[in-house]
PyMOL Python script that loads the backbone (N, CA, C, O; Angstrom):
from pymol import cmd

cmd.read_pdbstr("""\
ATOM      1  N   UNK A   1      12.765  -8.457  19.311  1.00  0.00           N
ATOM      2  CA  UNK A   1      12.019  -7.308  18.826  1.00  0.00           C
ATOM      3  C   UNK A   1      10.541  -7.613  18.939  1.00  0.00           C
ATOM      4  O   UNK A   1      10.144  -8.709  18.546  1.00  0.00           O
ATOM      5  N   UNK A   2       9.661  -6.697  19.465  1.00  0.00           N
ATOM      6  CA  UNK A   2       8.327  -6.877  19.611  1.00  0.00           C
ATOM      7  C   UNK A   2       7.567  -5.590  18.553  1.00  0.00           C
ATOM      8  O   UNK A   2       7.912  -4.408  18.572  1.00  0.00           O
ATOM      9  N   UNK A   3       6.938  -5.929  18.043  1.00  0.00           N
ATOM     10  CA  UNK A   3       6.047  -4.746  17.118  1.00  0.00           C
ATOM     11  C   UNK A   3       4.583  -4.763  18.364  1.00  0.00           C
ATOM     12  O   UNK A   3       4.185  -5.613  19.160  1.00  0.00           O
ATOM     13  N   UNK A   4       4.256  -3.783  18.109  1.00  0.00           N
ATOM     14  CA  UNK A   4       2.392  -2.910  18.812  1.00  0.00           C
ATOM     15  C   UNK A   4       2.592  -2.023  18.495  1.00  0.00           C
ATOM     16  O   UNK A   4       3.644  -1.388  18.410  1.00  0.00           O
ATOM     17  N   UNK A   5       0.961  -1.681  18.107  1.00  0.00           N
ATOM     18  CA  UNK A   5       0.576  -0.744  17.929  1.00  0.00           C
ATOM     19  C   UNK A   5       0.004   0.168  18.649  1.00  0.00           C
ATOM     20  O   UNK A   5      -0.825  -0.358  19.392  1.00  0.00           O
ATOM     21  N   UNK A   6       0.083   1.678  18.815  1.00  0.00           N
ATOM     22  CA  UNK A   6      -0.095   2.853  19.883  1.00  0.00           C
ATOM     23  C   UNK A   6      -1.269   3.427  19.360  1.00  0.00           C
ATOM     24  O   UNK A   6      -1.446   3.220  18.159  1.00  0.00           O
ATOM     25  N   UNK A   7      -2.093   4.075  19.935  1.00  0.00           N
ATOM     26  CA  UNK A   7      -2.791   5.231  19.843  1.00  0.00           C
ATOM     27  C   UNK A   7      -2.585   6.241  20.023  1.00  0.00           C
ATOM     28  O   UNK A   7      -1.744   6.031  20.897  1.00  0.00           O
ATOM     29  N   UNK A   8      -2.627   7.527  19.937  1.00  0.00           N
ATOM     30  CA  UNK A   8      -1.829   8.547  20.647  1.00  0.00           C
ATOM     31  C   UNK A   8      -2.893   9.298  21.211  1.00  0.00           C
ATOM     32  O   UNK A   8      -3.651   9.678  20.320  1.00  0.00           O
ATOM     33  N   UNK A   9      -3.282   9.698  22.464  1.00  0.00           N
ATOM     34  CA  UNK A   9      -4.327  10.463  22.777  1.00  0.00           C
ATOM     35  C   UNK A   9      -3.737  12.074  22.930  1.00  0.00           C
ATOM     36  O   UNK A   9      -4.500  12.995  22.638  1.00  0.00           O
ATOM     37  N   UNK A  10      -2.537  12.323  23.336  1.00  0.00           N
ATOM     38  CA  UNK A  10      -2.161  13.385  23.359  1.00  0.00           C
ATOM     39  C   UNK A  10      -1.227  13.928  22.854  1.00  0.00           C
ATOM     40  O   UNK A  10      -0.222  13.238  23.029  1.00  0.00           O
ATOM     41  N   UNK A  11      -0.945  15.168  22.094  1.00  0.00           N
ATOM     42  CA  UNK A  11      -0.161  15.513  21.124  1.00  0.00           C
ATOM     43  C   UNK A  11       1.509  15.571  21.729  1.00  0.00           C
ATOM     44  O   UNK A  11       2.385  15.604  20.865  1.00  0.00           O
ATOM     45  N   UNK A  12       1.971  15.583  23.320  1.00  0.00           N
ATOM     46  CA  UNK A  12       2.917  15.466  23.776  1.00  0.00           C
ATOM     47  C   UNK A  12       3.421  13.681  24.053  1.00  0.00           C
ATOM     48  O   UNK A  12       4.593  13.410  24.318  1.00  0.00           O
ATOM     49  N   UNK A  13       2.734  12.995  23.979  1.00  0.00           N
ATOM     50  CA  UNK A  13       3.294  11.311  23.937  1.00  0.00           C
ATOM     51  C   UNK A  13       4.034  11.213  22.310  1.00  0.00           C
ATOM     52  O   UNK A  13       5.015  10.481  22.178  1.00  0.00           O
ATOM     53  N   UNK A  14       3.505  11.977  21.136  1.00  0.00           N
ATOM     54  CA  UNK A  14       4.329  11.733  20.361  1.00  0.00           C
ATOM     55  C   UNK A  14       5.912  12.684  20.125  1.00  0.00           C
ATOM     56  O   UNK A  14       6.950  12.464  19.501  1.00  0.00           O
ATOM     57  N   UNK A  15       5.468  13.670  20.889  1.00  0.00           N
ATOM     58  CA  UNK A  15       7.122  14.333  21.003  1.00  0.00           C
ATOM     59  C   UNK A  15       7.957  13.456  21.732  1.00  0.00           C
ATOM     60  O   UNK A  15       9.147  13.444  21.414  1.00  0.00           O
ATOM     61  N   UNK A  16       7.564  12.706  22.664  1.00  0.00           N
ATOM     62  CA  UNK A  16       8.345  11.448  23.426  1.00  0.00           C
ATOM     63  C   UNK A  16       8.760  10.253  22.211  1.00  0.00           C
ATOM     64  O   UNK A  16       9.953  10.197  21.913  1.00  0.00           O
ATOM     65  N   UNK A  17       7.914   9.416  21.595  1.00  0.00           N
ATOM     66  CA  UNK A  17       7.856   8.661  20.933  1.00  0.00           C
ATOM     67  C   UNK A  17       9.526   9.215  20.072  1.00  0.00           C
ATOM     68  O   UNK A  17      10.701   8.932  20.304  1.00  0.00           O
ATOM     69  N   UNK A  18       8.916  10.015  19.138  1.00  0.00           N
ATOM     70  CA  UNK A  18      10.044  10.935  18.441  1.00  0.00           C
ATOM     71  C   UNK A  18      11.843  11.017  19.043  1.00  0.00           C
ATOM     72  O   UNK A  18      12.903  10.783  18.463  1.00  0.00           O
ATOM     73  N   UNK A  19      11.518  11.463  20.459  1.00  0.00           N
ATOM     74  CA  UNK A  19      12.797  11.821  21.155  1.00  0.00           C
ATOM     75  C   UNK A  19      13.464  10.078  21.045  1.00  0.00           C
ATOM     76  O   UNK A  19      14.431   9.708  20.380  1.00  0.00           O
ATOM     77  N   UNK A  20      12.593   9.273  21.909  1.00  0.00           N
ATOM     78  CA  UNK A  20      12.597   7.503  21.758  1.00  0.00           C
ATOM     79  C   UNK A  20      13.415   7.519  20.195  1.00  0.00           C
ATOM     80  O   UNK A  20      14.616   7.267  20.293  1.00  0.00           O
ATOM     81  N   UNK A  21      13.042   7.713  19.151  1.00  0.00           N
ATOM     82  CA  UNK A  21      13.185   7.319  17.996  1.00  0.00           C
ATOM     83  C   UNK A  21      14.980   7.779  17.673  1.00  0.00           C
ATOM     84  O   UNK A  21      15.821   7.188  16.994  1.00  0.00           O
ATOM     85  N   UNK A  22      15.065   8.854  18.348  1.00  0.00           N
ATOM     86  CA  UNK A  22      16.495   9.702  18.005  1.00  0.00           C
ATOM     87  C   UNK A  22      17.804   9.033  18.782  1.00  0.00           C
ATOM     88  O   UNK A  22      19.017   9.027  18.570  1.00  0.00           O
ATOM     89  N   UNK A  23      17.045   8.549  19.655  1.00  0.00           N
ATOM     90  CA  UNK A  23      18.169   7.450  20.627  1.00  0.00           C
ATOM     91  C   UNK A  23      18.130   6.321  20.486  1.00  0.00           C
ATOM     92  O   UNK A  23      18.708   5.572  21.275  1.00  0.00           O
ATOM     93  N   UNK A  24      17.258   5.758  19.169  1.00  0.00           N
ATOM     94  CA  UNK A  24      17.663   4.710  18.546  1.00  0.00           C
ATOM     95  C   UNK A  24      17.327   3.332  19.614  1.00  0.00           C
ATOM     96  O   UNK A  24      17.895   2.248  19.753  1.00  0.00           O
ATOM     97  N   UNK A  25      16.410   3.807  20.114  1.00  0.00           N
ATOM     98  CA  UNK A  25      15.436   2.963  20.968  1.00  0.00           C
ATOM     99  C   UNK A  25      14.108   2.350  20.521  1.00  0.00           C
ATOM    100  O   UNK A  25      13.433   1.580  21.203  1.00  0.00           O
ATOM    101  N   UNK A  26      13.846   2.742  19.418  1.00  0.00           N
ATOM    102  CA  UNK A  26      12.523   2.698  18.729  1.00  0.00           C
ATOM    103  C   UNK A  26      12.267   3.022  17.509  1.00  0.00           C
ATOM    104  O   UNK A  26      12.568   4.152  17.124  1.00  0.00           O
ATOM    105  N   UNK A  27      11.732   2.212  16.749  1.00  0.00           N
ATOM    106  CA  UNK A  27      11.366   2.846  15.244  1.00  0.00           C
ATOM    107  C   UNK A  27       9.912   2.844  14.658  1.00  0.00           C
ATOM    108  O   UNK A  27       9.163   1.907  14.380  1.00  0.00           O
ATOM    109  N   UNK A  28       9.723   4.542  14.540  1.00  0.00           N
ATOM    110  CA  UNK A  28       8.759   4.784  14.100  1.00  0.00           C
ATOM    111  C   UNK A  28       8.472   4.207  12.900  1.00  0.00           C
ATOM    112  O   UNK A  28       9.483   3.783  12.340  1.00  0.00           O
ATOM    113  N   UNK A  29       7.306   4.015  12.220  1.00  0.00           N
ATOM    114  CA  UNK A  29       6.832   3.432  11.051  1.00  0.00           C
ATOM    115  C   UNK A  29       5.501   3.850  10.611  1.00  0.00           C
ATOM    116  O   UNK A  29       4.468   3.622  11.241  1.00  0.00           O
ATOM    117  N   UNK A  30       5.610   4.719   9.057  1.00  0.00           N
ATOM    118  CA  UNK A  30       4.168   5.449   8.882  1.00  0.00           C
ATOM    119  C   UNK A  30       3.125   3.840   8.764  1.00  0.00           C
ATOM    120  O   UNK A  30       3.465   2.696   8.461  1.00  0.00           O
ATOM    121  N   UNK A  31       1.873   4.383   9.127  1.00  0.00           N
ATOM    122  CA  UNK A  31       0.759   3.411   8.529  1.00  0.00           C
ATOM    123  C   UNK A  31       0.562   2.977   7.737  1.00  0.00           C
ATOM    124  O   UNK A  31       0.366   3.776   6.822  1.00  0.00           O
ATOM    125  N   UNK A  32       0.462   1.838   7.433  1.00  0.00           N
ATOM    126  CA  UNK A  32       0.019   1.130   5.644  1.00  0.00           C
ATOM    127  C   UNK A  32      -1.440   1.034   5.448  1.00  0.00           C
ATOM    128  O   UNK A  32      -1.975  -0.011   5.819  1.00  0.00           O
ATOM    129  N   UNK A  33      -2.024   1.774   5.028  1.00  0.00           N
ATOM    130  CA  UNK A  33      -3.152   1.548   4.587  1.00  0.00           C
ATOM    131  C   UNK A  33      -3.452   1.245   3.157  1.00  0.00           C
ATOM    132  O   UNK A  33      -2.586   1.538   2.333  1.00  0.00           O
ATOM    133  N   UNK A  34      -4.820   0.570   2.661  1.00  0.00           N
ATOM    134  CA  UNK A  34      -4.871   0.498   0.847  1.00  0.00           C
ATOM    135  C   UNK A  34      -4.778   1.507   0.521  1.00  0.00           C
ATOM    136  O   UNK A  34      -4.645   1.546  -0.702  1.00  0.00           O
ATOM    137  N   UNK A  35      -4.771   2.645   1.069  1.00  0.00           N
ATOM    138  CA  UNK A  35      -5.078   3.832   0.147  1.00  0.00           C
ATOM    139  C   UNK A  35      -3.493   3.949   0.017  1.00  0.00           C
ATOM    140  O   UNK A  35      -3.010   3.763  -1.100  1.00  0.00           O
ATOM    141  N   UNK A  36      -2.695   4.233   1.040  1.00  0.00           N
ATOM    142  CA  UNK A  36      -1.629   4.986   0.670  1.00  0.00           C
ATOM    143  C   UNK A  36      -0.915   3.942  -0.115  1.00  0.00           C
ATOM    144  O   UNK A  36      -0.004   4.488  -0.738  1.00  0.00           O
ATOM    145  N   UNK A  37      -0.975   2.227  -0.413  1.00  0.00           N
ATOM    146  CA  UNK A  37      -0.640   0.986  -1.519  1.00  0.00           C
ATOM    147  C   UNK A  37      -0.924   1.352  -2.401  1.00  0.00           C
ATOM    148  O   UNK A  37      -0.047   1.329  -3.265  1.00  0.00           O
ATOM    149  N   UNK A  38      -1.936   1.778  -2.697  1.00  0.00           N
ATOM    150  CA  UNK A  38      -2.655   2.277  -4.124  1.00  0.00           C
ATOM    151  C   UNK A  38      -1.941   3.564  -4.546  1.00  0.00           C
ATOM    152  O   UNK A  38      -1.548   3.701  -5.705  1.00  0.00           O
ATOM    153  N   UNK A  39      -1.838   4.135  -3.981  1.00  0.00           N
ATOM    154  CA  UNK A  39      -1.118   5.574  -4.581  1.00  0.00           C
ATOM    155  C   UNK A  39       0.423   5.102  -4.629  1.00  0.00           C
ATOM    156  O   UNK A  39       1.201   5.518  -5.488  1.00  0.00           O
ATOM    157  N   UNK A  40       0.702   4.394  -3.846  1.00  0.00           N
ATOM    158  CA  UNK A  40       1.929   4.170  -4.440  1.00  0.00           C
ATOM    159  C   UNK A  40       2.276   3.326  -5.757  1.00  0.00           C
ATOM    160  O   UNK A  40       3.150   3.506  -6.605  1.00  0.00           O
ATOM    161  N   UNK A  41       1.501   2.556  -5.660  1.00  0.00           N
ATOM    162  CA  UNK A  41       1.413   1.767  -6.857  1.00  0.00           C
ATOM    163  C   UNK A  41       1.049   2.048  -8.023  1.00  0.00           C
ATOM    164  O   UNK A  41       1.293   1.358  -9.012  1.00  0.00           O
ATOM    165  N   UNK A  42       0.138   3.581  -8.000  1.00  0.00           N
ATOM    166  CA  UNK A  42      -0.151   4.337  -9.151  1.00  0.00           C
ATOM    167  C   UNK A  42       0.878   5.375  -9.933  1.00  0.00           C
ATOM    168  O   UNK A  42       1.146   5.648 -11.103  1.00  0.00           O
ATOM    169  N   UNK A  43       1.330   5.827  -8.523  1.00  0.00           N
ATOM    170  CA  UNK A  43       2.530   6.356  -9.132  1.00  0.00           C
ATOM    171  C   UNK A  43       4.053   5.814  -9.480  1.00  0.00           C
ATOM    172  O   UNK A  43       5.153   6.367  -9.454  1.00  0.00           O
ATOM    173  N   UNK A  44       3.648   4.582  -9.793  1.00  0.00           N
ATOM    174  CA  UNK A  44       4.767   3.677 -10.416  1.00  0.00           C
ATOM    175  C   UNK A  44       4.097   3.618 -11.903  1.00  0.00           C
ATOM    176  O   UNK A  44       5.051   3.939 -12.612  1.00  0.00           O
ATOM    177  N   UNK A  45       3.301   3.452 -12.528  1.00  0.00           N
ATOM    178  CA  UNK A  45       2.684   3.399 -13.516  1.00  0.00           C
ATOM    179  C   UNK A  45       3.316   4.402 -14.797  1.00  0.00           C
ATOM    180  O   UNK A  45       3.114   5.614 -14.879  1.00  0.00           O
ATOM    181  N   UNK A  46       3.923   3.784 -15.520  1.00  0.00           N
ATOM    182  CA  UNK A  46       4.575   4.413 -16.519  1.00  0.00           C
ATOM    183  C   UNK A  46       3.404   5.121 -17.519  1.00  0.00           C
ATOM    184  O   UNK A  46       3.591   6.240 -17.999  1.00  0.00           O
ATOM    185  N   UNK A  47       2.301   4.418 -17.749  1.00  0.00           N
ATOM    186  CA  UNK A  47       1.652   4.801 -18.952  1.00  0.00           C
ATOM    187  C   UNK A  47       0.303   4.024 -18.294  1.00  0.00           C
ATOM    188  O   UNK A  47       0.275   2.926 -17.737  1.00  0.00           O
ATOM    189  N   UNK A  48      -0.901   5.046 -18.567  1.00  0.00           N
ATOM    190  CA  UNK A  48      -2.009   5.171 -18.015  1.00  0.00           C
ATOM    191  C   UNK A  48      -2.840   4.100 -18.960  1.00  0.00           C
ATOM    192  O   UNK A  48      -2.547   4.175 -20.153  1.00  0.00           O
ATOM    193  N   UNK A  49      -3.655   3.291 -18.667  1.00  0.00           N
ATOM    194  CA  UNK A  49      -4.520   2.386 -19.594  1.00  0.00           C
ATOM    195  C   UNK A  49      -5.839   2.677 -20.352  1.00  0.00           C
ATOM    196  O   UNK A  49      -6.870   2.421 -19.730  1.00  0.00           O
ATOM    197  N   UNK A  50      -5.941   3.103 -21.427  1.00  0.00           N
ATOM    198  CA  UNK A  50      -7.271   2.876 -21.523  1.00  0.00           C
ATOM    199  C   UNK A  50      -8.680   1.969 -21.170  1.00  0.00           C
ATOM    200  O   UNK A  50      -8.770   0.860 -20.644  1.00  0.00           O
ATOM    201  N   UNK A  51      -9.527   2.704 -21.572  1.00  0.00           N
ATOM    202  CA  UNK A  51     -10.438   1.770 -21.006  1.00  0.00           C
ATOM    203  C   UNK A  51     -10.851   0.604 -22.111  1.00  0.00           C
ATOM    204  O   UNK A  51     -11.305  -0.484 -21.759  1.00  0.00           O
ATOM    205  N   UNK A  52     -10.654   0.944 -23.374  1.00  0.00           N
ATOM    206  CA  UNK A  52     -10.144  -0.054 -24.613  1.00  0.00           C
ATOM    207  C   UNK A  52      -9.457  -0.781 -24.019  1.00  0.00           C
ATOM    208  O   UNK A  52      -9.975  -1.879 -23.815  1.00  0.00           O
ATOM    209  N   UNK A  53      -7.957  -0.573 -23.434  1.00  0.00           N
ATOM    210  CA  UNK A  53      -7.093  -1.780 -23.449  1.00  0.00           C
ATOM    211  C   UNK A  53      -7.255  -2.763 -22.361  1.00  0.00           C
ATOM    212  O   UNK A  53      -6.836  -3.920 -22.406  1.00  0.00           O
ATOM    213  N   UNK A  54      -8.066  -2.075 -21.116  1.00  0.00           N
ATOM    214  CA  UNK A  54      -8.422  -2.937 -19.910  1.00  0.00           C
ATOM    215  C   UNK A  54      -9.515  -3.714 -20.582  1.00  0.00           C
ATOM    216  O   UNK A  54      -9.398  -4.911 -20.318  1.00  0.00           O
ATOM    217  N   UNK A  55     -10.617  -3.428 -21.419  1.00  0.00           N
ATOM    218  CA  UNK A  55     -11.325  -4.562 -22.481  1.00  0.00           C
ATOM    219  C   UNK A  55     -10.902  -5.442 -23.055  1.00  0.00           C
ATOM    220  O   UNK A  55     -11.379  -6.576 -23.000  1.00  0.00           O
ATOM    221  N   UNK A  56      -9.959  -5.126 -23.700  1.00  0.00           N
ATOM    222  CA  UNK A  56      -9.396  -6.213 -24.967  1.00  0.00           C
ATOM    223  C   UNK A  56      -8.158  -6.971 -23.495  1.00  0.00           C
ATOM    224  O   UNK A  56      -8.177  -8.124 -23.926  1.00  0.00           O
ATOM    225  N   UNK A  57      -7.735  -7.013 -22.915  1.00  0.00           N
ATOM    226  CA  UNK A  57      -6.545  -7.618 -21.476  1.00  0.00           C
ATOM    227  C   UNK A  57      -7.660  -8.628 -21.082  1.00  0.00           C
ATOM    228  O   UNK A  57      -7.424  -9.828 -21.223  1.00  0.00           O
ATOM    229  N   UNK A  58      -9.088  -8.136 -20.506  1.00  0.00           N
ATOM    230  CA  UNK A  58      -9.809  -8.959 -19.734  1.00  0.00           C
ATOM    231  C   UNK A  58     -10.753  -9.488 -20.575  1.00  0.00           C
ATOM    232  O   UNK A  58     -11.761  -9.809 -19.945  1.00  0.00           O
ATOM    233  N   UNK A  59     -10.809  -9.665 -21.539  1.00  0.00           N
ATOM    234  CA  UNK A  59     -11.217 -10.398 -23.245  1.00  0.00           C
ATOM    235  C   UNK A  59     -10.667 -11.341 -23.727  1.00  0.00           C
ATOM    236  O   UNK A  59     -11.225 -12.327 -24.210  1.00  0.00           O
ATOM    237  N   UNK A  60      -9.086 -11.063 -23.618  1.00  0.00           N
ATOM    238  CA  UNK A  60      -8.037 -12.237 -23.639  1.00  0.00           C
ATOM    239  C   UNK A  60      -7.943 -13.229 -22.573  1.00  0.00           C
ATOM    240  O   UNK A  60      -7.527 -14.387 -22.615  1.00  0.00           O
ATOM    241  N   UNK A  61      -8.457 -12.476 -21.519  1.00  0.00           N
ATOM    242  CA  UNK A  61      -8.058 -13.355 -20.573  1.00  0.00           C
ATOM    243  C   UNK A  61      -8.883 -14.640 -20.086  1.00  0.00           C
ATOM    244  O   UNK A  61      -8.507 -15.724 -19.640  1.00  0.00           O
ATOM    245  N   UNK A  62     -10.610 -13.910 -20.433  1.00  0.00           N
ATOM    246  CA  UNK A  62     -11.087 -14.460 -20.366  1.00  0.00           C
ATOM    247  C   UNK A  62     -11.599 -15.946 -21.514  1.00  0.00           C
ATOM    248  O   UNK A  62     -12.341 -16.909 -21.318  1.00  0.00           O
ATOM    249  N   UNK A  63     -10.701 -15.460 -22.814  1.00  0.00           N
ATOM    250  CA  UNK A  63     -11.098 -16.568 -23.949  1.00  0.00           C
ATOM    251  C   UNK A  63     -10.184 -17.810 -23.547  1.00  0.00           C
ATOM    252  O   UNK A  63     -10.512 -18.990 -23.673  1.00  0.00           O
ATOM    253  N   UNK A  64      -8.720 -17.229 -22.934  1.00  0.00           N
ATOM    254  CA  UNK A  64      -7.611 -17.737 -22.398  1.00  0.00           C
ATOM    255  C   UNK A  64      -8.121 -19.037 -21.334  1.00  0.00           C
ATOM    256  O   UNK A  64      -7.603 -20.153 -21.370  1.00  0.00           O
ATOM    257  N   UNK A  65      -9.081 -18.700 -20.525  1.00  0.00           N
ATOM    258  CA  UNK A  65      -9.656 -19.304 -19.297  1.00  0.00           C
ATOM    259  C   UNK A  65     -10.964 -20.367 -20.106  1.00  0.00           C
ATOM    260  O   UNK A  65     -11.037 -21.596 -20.126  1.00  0.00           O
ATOM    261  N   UNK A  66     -11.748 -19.484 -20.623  1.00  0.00           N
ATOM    262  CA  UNK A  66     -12.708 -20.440 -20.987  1.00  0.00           C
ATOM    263  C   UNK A  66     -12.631 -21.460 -22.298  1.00  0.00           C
ATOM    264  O   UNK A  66     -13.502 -22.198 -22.759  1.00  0.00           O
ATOM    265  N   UNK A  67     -11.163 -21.208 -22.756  1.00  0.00           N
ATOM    266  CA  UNK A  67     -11.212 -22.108 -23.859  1.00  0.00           C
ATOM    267  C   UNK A  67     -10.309 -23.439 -23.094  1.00  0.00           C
ATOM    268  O   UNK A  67     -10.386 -24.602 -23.490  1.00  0.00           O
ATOM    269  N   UNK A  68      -9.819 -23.176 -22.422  1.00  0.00           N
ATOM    270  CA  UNK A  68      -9.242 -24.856 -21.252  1.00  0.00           C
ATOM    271  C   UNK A  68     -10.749 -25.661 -20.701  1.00  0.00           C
ATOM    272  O   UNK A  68     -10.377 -26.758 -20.285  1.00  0.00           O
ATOM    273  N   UNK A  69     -11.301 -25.620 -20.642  1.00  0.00           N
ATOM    274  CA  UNK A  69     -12.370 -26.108 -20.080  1.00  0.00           C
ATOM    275  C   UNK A  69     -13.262 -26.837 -21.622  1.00  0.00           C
ATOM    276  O   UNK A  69     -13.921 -27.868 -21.481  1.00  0.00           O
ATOM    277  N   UNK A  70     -13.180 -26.306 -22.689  1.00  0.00           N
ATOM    278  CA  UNK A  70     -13.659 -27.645 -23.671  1.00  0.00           C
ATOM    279  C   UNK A  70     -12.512 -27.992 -24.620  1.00  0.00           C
ATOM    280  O   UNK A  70     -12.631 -28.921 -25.418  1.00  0.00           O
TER     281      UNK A  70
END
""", "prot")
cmd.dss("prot")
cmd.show_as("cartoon", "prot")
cmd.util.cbc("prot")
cmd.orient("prot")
């Protein structure tokens, strides 16, 4: 199996690509970008954070860190 990546310059190379895909010759795969990681990862999020609790998390964390050092 070899992965590359395509460009598509014309809107008929991806009706090919597609047809490729149906005969099980090829598998398409959407783009990963951070953005679309991030939205996915947001909408896993059961319960939204305050901006209190991201304070007091990186407060702990940081007393957590700087109290090993004396």
């Amino acid at each position: 199996m070899e992965t590359i990546s395509i460009q598509i310059n014309n809107p008929k190379a991806m009706s090919l690509l597609k047809d490729l895909a149906k005969l099980n010759l090829i598998t398409i795969k959407p783009q990963v970008t951070l953005q679309n990681t991030l939205d996915r990862l947001r909408s896993n999020a059961n319960n939204k954070l305050t901006i209190d609790e991201i304070s007091a998390e990186v407060e702990q964390v940081r007393n957590q860190r700087y109290a090993k050092k004396y």
